[in-house]
Each structure stands twice: as C-alpha cells, then as structure tokens.
C-alpha positions as CSV (number, residue, x, y, z in Angstrom):
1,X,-75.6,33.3,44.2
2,X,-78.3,32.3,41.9
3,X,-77.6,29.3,38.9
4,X,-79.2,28.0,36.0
5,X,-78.1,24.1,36.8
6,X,-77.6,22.4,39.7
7,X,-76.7,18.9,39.4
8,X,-76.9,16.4,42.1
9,X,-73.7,14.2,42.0
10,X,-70.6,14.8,41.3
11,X,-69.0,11.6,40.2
12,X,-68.5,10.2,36.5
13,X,-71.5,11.6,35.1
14,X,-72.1,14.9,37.2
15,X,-68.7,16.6,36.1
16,X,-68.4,16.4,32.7
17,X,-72.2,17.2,32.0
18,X,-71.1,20.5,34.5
19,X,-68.6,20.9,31.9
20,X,-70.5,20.9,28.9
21,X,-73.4,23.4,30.4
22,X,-70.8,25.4,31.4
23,X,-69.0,26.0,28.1
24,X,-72.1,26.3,26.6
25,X,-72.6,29.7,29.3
26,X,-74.6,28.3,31.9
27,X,-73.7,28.9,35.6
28,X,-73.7,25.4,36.9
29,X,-73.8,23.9,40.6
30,X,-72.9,20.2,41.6
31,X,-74.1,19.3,45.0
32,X,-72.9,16.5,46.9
33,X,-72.3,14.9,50.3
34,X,-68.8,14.0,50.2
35,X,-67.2,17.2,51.3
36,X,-63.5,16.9,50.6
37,X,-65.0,16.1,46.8
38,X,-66.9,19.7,46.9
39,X,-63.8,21.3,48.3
40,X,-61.6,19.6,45.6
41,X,-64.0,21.0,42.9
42,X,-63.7,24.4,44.1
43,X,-60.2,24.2,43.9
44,X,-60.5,23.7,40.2
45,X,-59.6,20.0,40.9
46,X,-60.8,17.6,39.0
47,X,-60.9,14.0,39.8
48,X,-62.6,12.6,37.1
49,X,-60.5,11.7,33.6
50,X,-62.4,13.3,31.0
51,X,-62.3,17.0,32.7
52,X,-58.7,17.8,33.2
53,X,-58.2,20.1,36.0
54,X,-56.9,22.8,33.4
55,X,-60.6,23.0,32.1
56,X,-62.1,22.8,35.3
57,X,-60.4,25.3,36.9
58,X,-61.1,27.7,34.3
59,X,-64.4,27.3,34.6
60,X,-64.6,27.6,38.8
61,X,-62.2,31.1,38.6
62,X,-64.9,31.7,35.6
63,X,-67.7,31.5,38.1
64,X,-69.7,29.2,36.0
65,X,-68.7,25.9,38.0
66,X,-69.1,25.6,42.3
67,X,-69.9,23.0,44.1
68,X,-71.9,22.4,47.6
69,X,-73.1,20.3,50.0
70,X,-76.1,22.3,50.8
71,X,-79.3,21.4,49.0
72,X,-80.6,25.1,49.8
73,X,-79.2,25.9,46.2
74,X,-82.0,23.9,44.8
75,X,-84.1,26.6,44.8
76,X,-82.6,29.8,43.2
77,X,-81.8,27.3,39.9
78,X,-84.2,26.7,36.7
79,X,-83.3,22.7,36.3
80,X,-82.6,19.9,38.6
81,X,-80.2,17.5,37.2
82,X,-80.1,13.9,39.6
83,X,-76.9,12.2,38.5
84,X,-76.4,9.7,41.4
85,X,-75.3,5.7,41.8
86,X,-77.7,3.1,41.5
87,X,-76.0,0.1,42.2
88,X,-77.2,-3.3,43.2
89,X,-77.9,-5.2,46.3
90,X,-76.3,-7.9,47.0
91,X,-79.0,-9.8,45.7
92,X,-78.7,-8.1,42.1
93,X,-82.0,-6.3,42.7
94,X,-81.6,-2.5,42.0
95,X,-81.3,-0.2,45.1
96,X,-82.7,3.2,44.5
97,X,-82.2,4.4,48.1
98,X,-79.4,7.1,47.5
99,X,-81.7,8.5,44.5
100,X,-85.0,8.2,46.6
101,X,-83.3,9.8,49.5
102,X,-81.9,12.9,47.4
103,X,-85.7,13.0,45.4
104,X,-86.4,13.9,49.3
105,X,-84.5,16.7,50.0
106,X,-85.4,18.1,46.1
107,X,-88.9,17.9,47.0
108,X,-88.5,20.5,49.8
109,X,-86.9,23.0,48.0
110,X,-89.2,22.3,44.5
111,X,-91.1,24.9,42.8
112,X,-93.0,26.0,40.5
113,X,-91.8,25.7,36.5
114,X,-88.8,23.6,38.3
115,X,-87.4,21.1,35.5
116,X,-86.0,18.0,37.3
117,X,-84.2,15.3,35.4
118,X,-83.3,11.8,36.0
119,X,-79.9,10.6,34.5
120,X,-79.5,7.8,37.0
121,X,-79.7,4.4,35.0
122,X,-82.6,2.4,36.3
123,X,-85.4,-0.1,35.0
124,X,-88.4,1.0,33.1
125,X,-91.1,3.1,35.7
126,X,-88.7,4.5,38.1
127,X,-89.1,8.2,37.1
128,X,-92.9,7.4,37.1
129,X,-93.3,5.0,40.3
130,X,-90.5,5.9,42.5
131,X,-89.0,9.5,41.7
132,X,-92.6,11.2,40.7
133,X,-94.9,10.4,44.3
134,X,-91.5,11.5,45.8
135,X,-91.3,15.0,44.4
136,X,-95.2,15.6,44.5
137,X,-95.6,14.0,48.0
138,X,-93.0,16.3,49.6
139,X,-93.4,19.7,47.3
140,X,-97.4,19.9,47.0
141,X,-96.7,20.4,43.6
142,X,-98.2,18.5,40.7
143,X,-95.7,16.9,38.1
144,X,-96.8,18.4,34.6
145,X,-98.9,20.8,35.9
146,X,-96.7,22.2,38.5
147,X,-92.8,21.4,37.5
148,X,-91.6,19.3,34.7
149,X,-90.5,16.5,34.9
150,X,-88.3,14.2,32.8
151,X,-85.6,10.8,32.2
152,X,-82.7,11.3,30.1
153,X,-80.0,8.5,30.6
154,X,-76.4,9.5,30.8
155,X,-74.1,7.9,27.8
156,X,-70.9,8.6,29.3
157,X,-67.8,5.8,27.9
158,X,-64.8,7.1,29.9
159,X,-62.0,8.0,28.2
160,X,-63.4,8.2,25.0
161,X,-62.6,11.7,22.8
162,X,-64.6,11.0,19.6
163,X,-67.9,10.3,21.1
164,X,-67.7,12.9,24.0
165,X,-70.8,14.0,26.9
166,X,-71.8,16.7,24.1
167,X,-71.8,14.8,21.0
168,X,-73.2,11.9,21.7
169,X,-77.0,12.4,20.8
170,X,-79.1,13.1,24.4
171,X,-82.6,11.3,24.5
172,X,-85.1,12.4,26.6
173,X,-88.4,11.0,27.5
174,X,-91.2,13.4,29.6
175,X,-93.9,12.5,31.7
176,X,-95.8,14.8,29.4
177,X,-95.5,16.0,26.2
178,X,-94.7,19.7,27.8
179,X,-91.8,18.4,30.2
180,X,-90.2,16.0,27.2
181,X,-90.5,19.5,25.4
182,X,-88.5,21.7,28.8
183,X,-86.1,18.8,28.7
184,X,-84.8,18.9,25.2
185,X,-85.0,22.4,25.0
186,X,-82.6,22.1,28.1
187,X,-80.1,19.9,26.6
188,X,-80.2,21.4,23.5
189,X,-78.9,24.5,24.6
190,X,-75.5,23.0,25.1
191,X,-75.6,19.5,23.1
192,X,-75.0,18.6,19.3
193,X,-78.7,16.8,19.2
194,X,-81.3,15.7,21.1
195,X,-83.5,12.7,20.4
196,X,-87.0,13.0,21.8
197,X,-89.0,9.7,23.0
198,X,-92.8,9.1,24.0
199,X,-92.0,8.7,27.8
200,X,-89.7,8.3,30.8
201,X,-90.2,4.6,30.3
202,X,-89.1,4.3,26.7
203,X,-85.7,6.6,27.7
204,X,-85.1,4.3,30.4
205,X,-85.3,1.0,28.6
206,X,-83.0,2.5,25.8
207,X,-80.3,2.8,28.1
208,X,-80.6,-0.6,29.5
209,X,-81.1,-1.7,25.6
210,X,-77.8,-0.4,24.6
211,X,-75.9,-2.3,27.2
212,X,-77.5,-5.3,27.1
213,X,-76.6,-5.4,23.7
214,X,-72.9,-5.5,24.1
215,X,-73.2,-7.9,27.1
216,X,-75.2,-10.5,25.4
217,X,-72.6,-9.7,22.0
218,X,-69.9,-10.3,24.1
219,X,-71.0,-13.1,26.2
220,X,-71.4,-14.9,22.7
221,X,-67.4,-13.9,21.8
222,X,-66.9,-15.1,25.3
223,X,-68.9,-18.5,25.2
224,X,-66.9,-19.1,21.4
225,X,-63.7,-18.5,23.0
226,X,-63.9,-21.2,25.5
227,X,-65.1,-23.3,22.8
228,X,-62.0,-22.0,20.1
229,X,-59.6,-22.9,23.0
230,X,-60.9,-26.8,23.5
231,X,-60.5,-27.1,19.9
232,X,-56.7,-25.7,19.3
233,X,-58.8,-22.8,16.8
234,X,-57.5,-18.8,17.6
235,X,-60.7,-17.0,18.5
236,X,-58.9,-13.4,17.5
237,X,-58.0,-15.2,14.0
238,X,-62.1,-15.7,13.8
239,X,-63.0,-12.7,15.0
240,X,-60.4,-10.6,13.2
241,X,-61.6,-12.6,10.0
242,X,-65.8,-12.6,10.6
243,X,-65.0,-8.5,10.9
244,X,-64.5,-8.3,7.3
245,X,-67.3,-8.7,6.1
246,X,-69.1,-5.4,5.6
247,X,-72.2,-5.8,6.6
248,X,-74.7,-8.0,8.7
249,X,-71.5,-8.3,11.5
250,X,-70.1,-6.3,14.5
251,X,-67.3,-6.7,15.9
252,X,-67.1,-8.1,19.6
253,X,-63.9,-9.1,21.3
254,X,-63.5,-11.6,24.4
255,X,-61.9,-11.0,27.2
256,X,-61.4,-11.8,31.3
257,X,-65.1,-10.3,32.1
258,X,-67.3,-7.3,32.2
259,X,-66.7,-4.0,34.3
260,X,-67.1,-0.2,34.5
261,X,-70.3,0.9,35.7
262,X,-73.1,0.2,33.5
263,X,-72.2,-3.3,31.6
264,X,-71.9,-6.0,34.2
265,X,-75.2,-4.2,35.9
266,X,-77.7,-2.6,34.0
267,X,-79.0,-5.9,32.8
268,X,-80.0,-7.1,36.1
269,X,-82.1,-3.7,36.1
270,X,-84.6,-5.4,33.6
271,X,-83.9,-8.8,34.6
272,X,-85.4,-7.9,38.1
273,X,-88.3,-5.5,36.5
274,X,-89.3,-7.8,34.1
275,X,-90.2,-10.7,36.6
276,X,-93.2,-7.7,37.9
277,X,-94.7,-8.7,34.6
278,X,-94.3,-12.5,34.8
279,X,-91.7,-12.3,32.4
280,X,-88.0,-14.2,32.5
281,X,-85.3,-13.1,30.6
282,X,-83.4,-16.1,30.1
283,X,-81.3,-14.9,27.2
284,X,-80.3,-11.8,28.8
285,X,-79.4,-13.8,32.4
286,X,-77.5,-16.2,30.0
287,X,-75.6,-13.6,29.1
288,X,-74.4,-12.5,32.5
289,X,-73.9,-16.0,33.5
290,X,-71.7,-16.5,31.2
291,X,-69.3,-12.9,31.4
292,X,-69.7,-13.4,35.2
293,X,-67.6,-17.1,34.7
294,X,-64.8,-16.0,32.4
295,X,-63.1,-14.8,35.4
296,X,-63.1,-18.4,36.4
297,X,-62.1,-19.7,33.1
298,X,-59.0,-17.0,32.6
299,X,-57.9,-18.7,36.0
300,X,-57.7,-22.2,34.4
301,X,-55.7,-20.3,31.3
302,X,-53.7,-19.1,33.2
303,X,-53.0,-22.2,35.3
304,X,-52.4,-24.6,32.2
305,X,-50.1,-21.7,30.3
306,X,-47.8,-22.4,33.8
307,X,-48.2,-26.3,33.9
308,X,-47.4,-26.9,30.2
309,X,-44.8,-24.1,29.6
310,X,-43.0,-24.1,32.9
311,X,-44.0,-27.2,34.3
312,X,-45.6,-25.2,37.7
313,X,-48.9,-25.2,39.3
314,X,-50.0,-22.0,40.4
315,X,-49.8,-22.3,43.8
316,X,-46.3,-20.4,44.4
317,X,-45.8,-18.8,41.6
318,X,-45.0,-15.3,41.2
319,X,-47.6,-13.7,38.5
320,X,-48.0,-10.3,37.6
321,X,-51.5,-8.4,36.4
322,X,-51.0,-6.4,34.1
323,X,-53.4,-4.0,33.9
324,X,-56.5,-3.5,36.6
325,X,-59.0,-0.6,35.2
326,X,-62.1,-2.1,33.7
327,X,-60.9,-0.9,30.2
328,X,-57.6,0.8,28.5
329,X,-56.0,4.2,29.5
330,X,-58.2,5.5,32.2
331,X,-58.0,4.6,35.8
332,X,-61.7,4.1,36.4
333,X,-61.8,-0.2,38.8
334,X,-65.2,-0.5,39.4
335,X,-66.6,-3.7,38.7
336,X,-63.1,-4.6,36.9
337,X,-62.9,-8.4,36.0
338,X,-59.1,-7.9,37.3
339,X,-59.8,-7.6,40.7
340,X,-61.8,-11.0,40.6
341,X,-58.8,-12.6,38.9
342,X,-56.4,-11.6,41.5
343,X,-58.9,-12.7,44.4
344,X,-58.8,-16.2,42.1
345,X,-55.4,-16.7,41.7
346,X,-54.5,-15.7,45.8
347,X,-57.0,-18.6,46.7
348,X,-54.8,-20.7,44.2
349,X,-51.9,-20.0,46.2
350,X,-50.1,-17.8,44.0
351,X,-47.7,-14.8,44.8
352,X,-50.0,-11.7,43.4
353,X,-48.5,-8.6,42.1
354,X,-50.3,-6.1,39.2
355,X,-48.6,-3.3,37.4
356,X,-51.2,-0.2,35.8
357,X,-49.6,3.1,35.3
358,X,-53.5,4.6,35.6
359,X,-54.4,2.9,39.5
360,X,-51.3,3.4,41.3
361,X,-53.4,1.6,44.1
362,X,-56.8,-0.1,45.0
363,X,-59.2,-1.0,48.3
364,X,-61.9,-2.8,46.8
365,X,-63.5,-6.2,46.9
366,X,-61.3,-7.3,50.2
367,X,-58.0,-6.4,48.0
368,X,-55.8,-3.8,48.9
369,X,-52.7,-3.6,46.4
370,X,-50.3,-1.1,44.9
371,X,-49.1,-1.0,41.4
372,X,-45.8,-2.2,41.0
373,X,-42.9,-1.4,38.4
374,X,-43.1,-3.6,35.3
375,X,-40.7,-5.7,35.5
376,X,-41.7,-8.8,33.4
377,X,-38.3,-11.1,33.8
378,X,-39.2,-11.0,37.9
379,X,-42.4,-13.2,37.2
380,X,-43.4,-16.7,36.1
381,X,-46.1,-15.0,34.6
382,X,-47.3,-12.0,33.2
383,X,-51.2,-12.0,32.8
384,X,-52.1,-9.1,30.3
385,X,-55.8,-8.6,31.5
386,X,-56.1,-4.8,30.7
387,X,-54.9,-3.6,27.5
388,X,-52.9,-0.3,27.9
389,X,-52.1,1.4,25.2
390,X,-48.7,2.8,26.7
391,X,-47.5,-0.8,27.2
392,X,-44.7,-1.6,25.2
393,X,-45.8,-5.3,24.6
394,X,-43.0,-6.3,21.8
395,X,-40.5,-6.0,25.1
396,X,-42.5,-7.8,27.4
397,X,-43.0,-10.6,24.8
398,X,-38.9,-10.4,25.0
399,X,-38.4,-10.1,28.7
400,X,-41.3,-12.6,30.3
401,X,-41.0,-16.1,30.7
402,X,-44.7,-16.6,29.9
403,X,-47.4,-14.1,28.9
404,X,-50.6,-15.0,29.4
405,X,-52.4,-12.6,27.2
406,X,-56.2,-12.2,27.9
407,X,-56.5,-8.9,25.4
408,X,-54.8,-9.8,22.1
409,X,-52.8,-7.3,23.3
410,X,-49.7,-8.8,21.8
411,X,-50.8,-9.7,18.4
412,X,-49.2,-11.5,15.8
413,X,-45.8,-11.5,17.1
414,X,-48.2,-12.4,20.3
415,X,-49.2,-15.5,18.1
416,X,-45.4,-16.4,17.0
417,X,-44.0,-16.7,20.3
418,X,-44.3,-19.9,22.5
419,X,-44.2,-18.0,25.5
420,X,-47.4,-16.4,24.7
421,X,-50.9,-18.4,25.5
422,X,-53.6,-16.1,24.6
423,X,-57.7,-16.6,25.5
C-alpha cells in the first residue's frame, strides 16, 4: 500500500510525529526492528504517553497509521523521516551506529525527488559527514540534485500538553536551499510553524543549544544548593524570591540530577565535536560535572537527615524512593538520577524500596525493582526524588518519620515540619 511518510523509529519521537501527520491526512508508516512493538502499533496500541491508545487506534482502523519491519516500504513514500537513538558510548563519545546502519538500508531503496530527514539529535556535521556519503554511496543518487535532503531536530518534552509535537515551532536546516525549502513545506503541512535555518549544521547545534542551556542553568541552581545547605540558607526561599523579578531572570530549580533523553547527553555531543576544532568546552563540561555529582551529594542529605533526626546511619535502614521517572507524571526512566540514588544508597547498606504509580517496575543500570504501595510510616525515610503531582504530600509529611525532600515537593508546610530536610 503506498504512503506519504514513513518514519524510521518508533519510540518517543517516531509516534507522536505519526500522530500529528496523520491528523493532518497523511497516510503514515513507522518502521522498526523490534517486532512485538510493530505488532503492538497495529493493534492500535500505544506505548508511548503522549498518544493514548484511543487516538492511535483510530488512526490504524483509519488506515492512516501501520507499522513494519520491512524497509521495502521506503520506496512507494514521498519523505523519509530517521527518528532513531543516538546514545553515547561508554566513553561519552556519540555513537551513530543504529542511524548509520538504518542510512544503509534507506540508501537501497532511495529515489529520485525522495525527501529524507534527520531528527536524530547529534553534533554539528552529522547530516553532512556521516548520513549524506551514506545515502549517495549506496543509492547513486546525488543529495540536492537527486533527493533532498535535510536536519530538523525533534523537540519532544514528554508529558507536556501546552507545548505539544505540533505546536512547538519545527526548524529545519537543508543541505541546499531547495531541500531546506521540501522540508518545511513538509512540516508545514501538518505543524503550527516552521522556522527555516541556513544549514543542517545550524539546526543541529540549535538542538544541542537549547539543552545545554538548561543543563548549565541548572548545574548553577545545583552548585548554589550545595552551597545554601553549608550555610543553613533555603535555596527554594532564594530561588522562589530571585523569580520575582520580571526580567533579566529564569527560573531554574535544583534537584537529585539530570535525566530523560536529551539533558544529561546532548552536551557531550558538542563537547566531543568541538575537540575536532581544538576547542574545549570547559564551561559546558562543568556543567555536567557538576549535575552528574548531585546524585552523590543527595546521598550525604539523605544520610545526615537520618543521623541528626533519628540518630541512624544508613546502613540498615529502611528508605523508600519516592518517585523514579526522570521527571513528574509520566513513566518515561531513562537516564533518571533515581536510579543512581538507589544504586548509592544499596552500597551504603541501606534496605531499598521506591514507590511511583507511573513505573510499576524497572531493569536498568543493574537494578531490577518493583514499585511498592506507599506506605510512609513503614520507613525511616521517605526520599521524595520525583515530584508527582498525584502525591498527596500533606499526608506523607503526617505519616513519615523523616522526609527527605529533594523536589520542594512539600512546600511550606514542607519547611514547618522538623521531619522534613529538603536539598
């Protein structure tokens, strides 16, 4: 059956831009290897938080959503989405092997007037260096001349309803003035607006620009919080009171670490690019040096809340995590600062248990853990690391022994109570 779209992944990014093509009337078809995922899409099942399965499955009985593992489709469609992980080595050096590998199997079905589109974040020259030589080398087609060719880098915050995957302004950056041109027109069809750029390179480095931005902003909120809590100052009174001020300041909060999928790595895209060019980016590093170690430092909170309120150490004691998602109401672990905390604490010796109605399990990182009923009074310790917003945190103030509150999640009645230490 011929499409208009196919996109290549179908993780966070994939399905909700499927979504947003296809209430917009395009026929749309997500490829990817994992095959239990394709059959779960064609169910009209949707794994992914910000397309409900009710909206999915309309769109699957509608025949504007499928899904495959067969890259044959490539070639009855007009554009080529690549929406696909690129995660780090272990090193922190950007892998680009599951992209290069798929840029592969596009090039054999490639065509002309093809538009292909990078989404994938990456450092500055991938679409040019890597993805380009790729798709000519294994097509026999010439990028520009041939098939267009284009980076536009996914914006997706999950779990957020004002600023959605169609409202939130798309830029795109061409190889050529004609493919920045295909690419926009593409987007526009289904977007509120589209914001053109000079090249791939410039669309690329705003991506990594815009979270580097809030990592080095909250590495600073971070750094000032371990400095408010050696001198006895509140850090949420300071921030709460610096956000007043109407202009000339933004807002940043502390917290137990980075996570989610783009924060805690995209600056180690440029980091790593940037050394090509002779160039170190000590500020940016600093940053992630910094939100890499508040882990570390929640641990010692955490410790001291139980020596100077209970007089215990933590090896023994029974603590529960409250809250393990990278970031409130969705269910999305990945890279969560919560896992590291509960790998922290089990080397201390404690008793490790975490309650989040949104992850009623995890296998990650060497932990493997199900969520268990809240029950604060059955702890020495409640550790509030992930702020949910169905948490009813006036009764767990009541019912714990000791909070240990890493989210301002209980506020000023947070502040009033000596059995809450916050970060």
């Amino acid at each position: 059956m011929k499409r208009d779209v196919a996109i290549v992944g179908a993780g966070y990014v994939g399905v909700p831009l499927a979504q947003v093509l296809a209430d917009a009337g395009k026929s749309v078809v997500l490829v990817d290897v994992d095959e239990p995922r394709v059959e779960q899409l064609n169910r009209g099942e949707s794994y992914v938080e910000d397309v409900s399965s009710e909206e999915l499955g309309r769109l699957v009985e509608a025949g504007l959503i499928s899904a495959t593992t067969d890259y044959d489709v490539l070639r009855d469609v007009g554009t080529i989405v690549i929406a696909l992980p690129t995660p780090l080595s272990r090193q922190r050096e950007p892998d680009l092997g599951i992209v290069v590998r798929a840029a592969g199997e596009i090039a054999k079905r490639l065509h002309r007037g093809h538009l292909v589109v990078l989404e994938s974040t990456t450092y500055p020259g991938t679409t040019r260096e890597q993805l380009l030589p790729v798709l000519e080398a294994g097509s026999g087609l010439r990028a520009g001349g041939d098939f267009h060719l284009a980076f536009s880098p996914e914006r997706v915050d999950p779990g957020r309803t004002d600023w959605t995957t169609k409202t939130v302004p798309k830029v795109v950056g061409g190889i050529d003035a004609e493919s920045t041109e295909a690419a926009a027109a593409f987007y526009a069809s289904a977007m509120d607006s589209v914001h053109r750029v000079s090249s791939p390179e410039a669309a690329e480095l705003t991506k990594l620009l815009e979270n580097i931005f809030r990592s080095v902003n909250i590495a600073l909120v971070n750094e000032l919080a371990q400095l408010c809590d050696r001198m006895g100052i509140d850090v949420w009174e300071v921030v709460d009171a610096a956000a007043t001020k109407p202009f000339g300041f933004m807002s940043f909060k502390p917290g137990p670490g980075l996570g989610g999928h783009c924060i805690p790595i995209d600056p180690f895209y440029l980091t790593w690019k940037a050394r090509e060019y002779g160039f170190y980016t000590e500020f940016i590093e600093l940053a992630g040096k910094v939100n890499e170690s508040m882990p570390y430092f929640c641990r010692s909170v955490v410790s001291q809340a139980l020596n100077h309120h209970s007089q215990k150490s933590l090896k023994g004691s029974r603590i529960l995590v409250l809250g393990v998602a990278y970031k409130p109401d969705i269910a999305d672990t990945r890279e969560s600062p919560a896992l590291k905390l509960i790998s922290l604490l089990q080397n201390a010796g404690a008793d490790v248990q975490y309650h989040d109605p949104h992850v009623p399990s995890f296998d990650e990182h060497g932990l493997s853990m199900a969520s268990v009923e809240l029950a604060p009074a059955a702890y020495d310790c409640v550790v509030v690391v992930t702020n949910h917003s169905g948490i009813d945190y006036d009764g767990l103030v009541a019912d714990a022994a000791l909070v240990v509150d890493l989210r301002n999640a209980t506020g000023d009645e947070g502040r009033a109570s000596d059995k809450v230490w916050k970060l």
